[in-house]
C-alpha positions as CSV (number, residue, x, y, z in Angstrom):
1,X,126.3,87.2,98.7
2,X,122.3,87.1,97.6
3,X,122.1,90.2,99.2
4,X,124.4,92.6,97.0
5,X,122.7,90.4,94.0
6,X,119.6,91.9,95.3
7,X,121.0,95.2,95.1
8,X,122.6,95.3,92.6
9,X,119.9,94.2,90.2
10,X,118.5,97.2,87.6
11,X,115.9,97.2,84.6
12,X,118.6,97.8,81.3
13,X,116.6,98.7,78.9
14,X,117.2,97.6,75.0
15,X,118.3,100.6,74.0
16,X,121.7,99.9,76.6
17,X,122.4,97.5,75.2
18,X,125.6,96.3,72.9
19,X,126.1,94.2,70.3
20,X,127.3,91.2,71.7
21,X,125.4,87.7,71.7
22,X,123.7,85.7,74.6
23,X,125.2,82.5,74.2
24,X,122.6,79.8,74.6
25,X,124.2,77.9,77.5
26,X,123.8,81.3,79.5
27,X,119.8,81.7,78.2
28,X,119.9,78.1,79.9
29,X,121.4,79.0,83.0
30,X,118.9,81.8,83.4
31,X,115.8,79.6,82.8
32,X,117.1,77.0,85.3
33,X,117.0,79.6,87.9
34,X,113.7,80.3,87.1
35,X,112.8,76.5,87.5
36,X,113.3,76.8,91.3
37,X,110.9,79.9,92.1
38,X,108.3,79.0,95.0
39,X,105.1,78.0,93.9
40,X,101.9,77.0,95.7
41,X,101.0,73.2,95.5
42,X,103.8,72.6,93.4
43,X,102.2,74.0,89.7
44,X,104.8,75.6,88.2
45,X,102.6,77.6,86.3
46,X,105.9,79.4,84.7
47,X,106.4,78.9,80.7
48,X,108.8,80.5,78.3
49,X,109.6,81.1,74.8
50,X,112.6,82.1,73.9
51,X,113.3,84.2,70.9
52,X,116.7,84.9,69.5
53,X,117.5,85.9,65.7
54,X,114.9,86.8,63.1
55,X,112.2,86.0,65.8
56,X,112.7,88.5,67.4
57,X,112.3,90.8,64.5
58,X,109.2,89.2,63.7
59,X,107.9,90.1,67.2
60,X,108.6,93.7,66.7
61,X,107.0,93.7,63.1
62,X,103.7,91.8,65.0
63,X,103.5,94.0,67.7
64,X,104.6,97.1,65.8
65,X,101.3,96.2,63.3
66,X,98.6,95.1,66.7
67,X,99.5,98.1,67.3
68,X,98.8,100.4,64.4
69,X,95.4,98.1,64.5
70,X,94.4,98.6,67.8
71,X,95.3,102.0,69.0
72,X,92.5,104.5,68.2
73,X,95.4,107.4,67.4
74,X,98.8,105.5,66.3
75,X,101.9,107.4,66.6
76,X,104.6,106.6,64.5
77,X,107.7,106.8,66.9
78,X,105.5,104.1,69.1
79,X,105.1,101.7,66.5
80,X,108.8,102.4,65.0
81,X,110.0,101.7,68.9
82,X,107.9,98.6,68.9
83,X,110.1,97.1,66.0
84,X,113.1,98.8,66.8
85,X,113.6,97.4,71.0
86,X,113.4,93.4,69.5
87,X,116.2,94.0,67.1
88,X,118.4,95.3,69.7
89,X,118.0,92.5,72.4
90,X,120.1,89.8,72.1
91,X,117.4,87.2,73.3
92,X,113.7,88.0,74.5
93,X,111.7,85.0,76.8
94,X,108.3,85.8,76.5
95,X,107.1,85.0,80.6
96,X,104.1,83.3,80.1
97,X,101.7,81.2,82.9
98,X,99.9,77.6,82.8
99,X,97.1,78.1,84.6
100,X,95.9,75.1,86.9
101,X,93.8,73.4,85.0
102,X,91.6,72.0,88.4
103,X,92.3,75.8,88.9
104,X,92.9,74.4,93.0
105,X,94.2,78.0,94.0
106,X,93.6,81.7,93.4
107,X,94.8,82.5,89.5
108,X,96.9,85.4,91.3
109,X,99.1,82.6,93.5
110,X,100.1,81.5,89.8
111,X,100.7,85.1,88.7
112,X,102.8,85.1,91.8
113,X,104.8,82.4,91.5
114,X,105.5,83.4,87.8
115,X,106.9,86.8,89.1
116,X,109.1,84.7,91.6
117,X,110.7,82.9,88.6
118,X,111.2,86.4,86.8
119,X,113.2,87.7,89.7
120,X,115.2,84.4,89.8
121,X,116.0,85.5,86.3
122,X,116.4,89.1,86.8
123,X,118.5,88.4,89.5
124,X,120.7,85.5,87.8
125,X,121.2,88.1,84.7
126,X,122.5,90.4,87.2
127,X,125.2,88.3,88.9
128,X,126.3,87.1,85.1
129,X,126.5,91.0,83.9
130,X,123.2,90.3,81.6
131,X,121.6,93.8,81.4
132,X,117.6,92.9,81.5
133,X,113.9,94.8,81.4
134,X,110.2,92.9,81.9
135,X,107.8,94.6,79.7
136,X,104.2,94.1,79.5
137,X,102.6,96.3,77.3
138,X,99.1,95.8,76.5
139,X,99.5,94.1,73.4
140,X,100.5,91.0,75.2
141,X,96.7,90.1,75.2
142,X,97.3,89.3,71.2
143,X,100.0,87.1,71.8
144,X,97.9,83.8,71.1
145,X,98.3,85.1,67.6
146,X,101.8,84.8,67.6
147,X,102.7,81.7,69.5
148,X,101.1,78.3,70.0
149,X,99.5,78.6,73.1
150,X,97.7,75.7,75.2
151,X,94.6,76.1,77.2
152,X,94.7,78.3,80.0
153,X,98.3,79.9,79.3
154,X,98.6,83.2,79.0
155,X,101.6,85.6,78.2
156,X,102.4,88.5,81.4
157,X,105.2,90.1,79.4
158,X,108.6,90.0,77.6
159,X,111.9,89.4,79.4
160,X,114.1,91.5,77.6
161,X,117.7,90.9,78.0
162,X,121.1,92.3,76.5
163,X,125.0,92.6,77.0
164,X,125.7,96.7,77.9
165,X,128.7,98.8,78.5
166,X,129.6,100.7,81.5
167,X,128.6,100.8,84.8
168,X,124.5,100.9,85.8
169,X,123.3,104.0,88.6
170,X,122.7,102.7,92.2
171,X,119.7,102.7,93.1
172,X,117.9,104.5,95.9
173,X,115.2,103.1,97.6
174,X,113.1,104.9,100.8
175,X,113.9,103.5,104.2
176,X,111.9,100.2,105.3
177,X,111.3,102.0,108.5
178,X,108.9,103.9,106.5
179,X,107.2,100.8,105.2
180,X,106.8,98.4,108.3
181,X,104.3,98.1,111.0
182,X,105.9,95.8,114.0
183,X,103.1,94.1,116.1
184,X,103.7,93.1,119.4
């Protein structure tokens, strides 16, 4: 039931995660999901790049180095995390977004509806037992730099995702009661 997928779903961070491969077809599977996300006037602004093998060690090594460029006070255990998280994923997607190019909505809708395909994935990794984690550091701004990008895209973050052992914590949430205003 969608439901208990809903629930069930958790961040798994890299460092969770084992060494066993994401086979392709499943990367596939999980991008298909995220195919069929809502989206206003039918953009689907939603683009990915997947990175598996040495490219994601070269994204660690590039962001590891923006880093040590950019930050006014580097600290070494940041920058050694920075190369160290890619290496232990078995794939990353970089989530990036197409803007409209008649931009005919609101850049957020876009931002939106690239979210929407996230939780597809996020939600489709947790039905398959694929631990996953969305990251956006800052650094994602230098990410033009790194991939072939067309006019108007822009990357939102890194899709992290990895096999893990064990059981993940349930999570707690505060009632909805204590979020909602009914309106006669």
């Amino acid at each position: 039931m969608v439901f208990d997928i809903i629930k069930k779903r958790r961040s798994v961070f890299p460092a969770q995660y084992n060494d066993k491969p994401i086979a392709k077809a499943d990367i596939e599977k999980i991008l298909q999901a995220a195919n069929w996300a809502p989206n206003h006037k039918k953009t689907e602004p939603w683009r990915f790049k997947v990175m598996m093998g040495e490219s994601k060690e070269k994204l660690g090594l590039f962001l590891s180095l923006k880093y040590m460029e950019n930050v006014a006070s580097p600290k070494q255990m940041k920058a050694k995390k920075l190369i160290e998280n890619p290496k232990m994923a078995g794939a990353i997607i970089a989530i990036c977004m197409q803007r409209d190019p008649n931009e005919s909505l609101p850049e957020w809708e876009e931002v939106a509806a690239t979210a929407m395909a996230v939780q597809n994935m996020w939600l489709c990794c947790a039905e398959m037992g694929i631990g996953s984690y969305w990251s956006s550091p800052p650094l994602i701004k230098f990410m033009d730099e790194f991939f072939e990008m067309e006019d108007g895209e822009k990357c939102l973050g890194f899709f992290y995702m990895g096999h893990y052992d064990g059981e993940l914590e349930d999570a707690t949430r505060r009632p909805i009661e204590d979020k909602v205003v009914w309106a006669d």
